[in-house]
N, C-alpha and C positions, 0 to 999 in steps of 0.2 A: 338601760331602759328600753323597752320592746314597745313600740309604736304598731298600734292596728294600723292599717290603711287599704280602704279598695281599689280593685283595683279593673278594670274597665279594657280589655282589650283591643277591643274595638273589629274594625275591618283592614282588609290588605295590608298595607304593611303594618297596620297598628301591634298587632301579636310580637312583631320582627324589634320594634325599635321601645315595645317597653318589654318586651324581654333583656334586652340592652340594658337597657335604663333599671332595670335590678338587679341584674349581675354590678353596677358598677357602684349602685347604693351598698351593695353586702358587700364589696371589695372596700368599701370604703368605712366599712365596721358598723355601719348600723342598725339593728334591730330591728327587721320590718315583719309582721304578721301581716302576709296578704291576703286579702277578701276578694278571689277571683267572681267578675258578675259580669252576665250575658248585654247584651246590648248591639242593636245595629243587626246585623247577619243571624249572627247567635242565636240574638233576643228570639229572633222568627223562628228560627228553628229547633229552639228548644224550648221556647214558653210563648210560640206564636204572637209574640209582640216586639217589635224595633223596640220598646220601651218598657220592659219590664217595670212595675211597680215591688217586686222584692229589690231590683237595682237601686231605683229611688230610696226607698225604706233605709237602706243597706245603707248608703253615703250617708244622710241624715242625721241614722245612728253613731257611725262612726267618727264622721265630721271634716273626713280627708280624701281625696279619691285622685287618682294618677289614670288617666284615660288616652287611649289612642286616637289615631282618626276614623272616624265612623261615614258609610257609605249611605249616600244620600241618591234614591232615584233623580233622572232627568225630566223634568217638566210632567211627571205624574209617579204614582206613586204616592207612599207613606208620607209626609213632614220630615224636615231636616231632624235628625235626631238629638244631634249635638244641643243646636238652638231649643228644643222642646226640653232638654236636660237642665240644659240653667234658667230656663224659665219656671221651670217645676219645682227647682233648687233654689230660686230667688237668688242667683249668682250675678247682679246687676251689676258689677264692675271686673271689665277685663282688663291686664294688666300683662304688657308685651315690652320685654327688653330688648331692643334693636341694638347691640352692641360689636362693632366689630372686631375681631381673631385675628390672632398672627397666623401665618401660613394661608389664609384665605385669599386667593387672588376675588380682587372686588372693584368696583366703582371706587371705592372710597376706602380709607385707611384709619379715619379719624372718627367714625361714628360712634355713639355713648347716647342714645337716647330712650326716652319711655312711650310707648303708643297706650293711654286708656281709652278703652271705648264701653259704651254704655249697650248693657249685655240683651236687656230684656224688653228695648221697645222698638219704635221706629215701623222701616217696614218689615224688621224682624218678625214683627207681629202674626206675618203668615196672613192677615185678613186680604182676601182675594173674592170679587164676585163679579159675572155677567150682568152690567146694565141694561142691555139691549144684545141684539144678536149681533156677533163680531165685537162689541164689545166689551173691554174690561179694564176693572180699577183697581188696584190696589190700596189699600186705608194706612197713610203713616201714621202711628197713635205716639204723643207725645206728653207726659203728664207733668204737672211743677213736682211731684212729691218725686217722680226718678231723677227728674232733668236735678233738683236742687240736691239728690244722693251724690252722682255720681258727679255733679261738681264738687261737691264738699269732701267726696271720696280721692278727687284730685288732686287737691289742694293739701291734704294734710297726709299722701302720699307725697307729693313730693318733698313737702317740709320734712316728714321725715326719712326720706333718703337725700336728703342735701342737695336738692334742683333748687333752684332758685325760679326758673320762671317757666309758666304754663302756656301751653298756644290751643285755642279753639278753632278748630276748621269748619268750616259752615257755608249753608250756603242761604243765609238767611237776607241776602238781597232778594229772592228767587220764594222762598219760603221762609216767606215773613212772621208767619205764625207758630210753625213745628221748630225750623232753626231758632228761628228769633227766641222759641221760649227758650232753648238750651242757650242762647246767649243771655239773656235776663236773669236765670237762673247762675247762670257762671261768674256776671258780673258781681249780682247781688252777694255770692257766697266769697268772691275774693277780695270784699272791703271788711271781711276778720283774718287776711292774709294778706295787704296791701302793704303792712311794713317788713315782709320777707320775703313773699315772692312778687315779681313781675308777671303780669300778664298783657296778653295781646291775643287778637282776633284775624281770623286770615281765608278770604272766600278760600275754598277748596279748591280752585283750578290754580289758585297761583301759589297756594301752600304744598299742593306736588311738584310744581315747576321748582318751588325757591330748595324742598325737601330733597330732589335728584342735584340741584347745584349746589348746594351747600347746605347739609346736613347737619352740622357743626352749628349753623344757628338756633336749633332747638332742644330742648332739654325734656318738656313735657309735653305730650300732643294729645289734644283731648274730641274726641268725635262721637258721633252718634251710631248703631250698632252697623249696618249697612256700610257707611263710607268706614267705620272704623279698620274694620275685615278688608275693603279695598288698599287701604294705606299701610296696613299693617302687609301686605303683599310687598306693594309697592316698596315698603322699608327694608323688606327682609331682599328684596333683590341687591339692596347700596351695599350687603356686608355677605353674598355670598348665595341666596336662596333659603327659601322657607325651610332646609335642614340644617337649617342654624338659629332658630326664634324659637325659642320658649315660653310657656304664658301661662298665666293663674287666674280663676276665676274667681273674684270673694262676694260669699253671703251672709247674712246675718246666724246661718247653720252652720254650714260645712264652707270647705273653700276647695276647688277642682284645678288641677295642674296635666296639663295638657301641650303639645306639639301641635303651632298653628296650620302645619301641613294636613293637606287631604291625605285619605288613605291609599294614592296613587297605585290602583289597580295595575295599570300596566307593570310596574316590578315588584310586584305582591308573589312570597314565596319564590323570589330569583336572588334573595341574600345578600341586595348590593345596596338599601336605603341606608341613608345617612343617620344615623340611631343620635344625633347629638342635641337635634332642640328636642327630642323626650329624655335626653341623660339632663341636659340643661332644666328639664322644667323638675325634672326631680330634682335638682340641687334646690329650686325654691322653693318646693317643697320641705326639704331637712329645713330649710333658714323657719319654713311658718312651724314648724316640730320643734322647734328650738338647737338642731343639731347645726348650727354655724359654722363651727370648725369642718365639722365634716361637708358643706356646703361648698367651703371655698375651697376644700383640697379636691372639690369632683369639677369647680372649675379649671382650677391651676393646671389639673392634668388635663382637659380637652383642650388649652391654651399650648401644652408640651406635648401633645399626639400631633397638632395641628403646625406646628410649629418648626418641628422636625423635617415635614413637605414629603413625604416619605409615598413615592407612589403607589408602593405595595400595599398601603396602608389606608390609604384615602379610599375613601366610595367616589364612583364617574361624576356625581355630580360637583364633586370637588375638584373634580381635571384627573385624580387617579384612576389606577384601575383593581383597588383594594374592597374588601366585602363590609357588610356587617357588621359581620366578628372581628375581624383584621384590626377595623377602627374601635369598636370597643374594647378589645384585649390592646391595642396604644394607650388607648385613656386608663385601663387598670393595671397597667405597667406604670404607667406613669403618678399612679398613685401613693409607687410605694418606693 
């Protein structure tokens, strides 16, 4: 079967690590028809828009899109691209497997968890204005219709991958009304899940303390769009760095798979980025395509490239001193 799919370049190492990321899918035998679309860099410079509306069009239609990291100006400039992408896409629920790899030297050894975070509000929102001179505020918008989605989107995510219980971080002592609603709404939606999964609530300053000591106590982690991105950081350091976290975005249209890494300019076109959380989010991708088998034979192998400890092999930020290619021709070796 041949699978359309778009597919999103993006900026600096973005081009680097899903080029990667489809050499290892066609190694791995499956039929991808790619829809290459501008965006970010590109977008400007070939249809004078960070956000092309044939890119949008394009996923919509198709209903799949594998995208890189896209470069976002500092404190002025265009809007976050990325964020304008799922909010244009209605892609309200993010979903990040923090899992830790053999061969990864790491904090930790034991991690297996999920970070969702709620994609399209918060101060995501980008609402920014001057009250007065020197001053300024930012608007968090919080509504019951996302807050009760992306609970309900939680909850029968993890029932159906066999978590048993969900944790809310929040800071709804502080923000009683923005948090508080995403706690109201999470409660409300887990008393039609109260006889399978567990839940619990945990201000955010001590849900990162207990998250860096013992990771192992959570299974689901569920936050709001802002803190979700900070932790989902935070998580990807306990197993190794953000070139090992893979993530999928889902909407009522299309669903977007993505590497939670920036597109880290400084080794943009220097052939040493770690290509495994964009091979990793393509493997989630096969799983929402229906190709499973093929899903798990593109894990097994970044588990036996990894595993080997092979320094010629590894990219620097793995402690090697191997490229790109080096690590993705392990994992398509390993595939076969």
């Amino acid at each position: 079967m041949t699978h359309t799919v778009c597919l999103v370049p993006g900026d600096g190492i973005g081009p680097e690590v899903t080029s990667a990321a489809k050499r290892v899918i066609e190694a791995a035998g499956v039929d991808i028809e790619w829809v290459s679309l501008p965006a970010g860099e590109t977008g400007i410079e070939f249809l004078r828009s960070p956000l092309p509306e044939r890119t949008i069009a394009a996923i919509i239609g198709h209903g799949t899109a594998l995208k890189g990291p896209i470069s976002t100006p500092i404190a002025g400039g265009h809007g976050n691209v990325s964020v304008k992408l799922r909010q244009r896409l209605g892609l309200s629920a993010a979903v990040r497997p923090i899992k830790s790899m053999p061969g990864v030297k790491a904090p930790h050894s034991n991690v297996d968890l999920i970070i969702i975070r709620e994609n399209t509000e918060g101060l995501f929102c980008g609402i920014e204005n001057e009250v007065a001179p020197g001053v300024i505020q930012a608007l968090k918008v919080c509504t019951v219709e996302a807050s009760t989605r992306i609970a309900k989107f939680t909850f029968e995510y993890a029932l159906s991958h066999d978590r048993r219980k969900v944790t809310v971080f929040h800071r709804a002592d502080l923000l009683k009304k923005t948090d508080g609603l995403l706690l109201r709404c999470a409660r409300k939606v887990h008393r039609d899940f109260a006889d399978r999964i567990n839940y619990e609530e945990m201000i955010i300053d001590s849900g990162c303390m207990q998250l860096v000591r013992n990771p192992s106590q959570f299974d689901v982690i569920l936050l709001d769009s802002l803190t979700g991105g900070m932790v989902s950081s935070v998580a990807a350091g306990l197993i190794g760095g953000p070139g090992m976290v893979p993530s999928a975005s889902f909407g009522p249209q299309c669903v977007l798979f993505e590497p939670v890494h920036g597109c880290a300019p400084d080794i943009a076109r220097k052939g040493i980025a770690n290509p495994l959380a964009c091979i990793l989010s393509g493997a989630m991708m096969l799983e929402h395509l229906g190709e499973d088998a093929a899903a798990s034979r593109i894990r097994s192998a970044c588990e036996l490239a990894l595993s080997r400890g092979d320094a010629l092999v590894l990219t620097p930020d793995l402690g090697g001193s191997g490229s790109t290619t080096s690590l993705t021709d392990a994992v398509i070796r390993a595939l076969k």
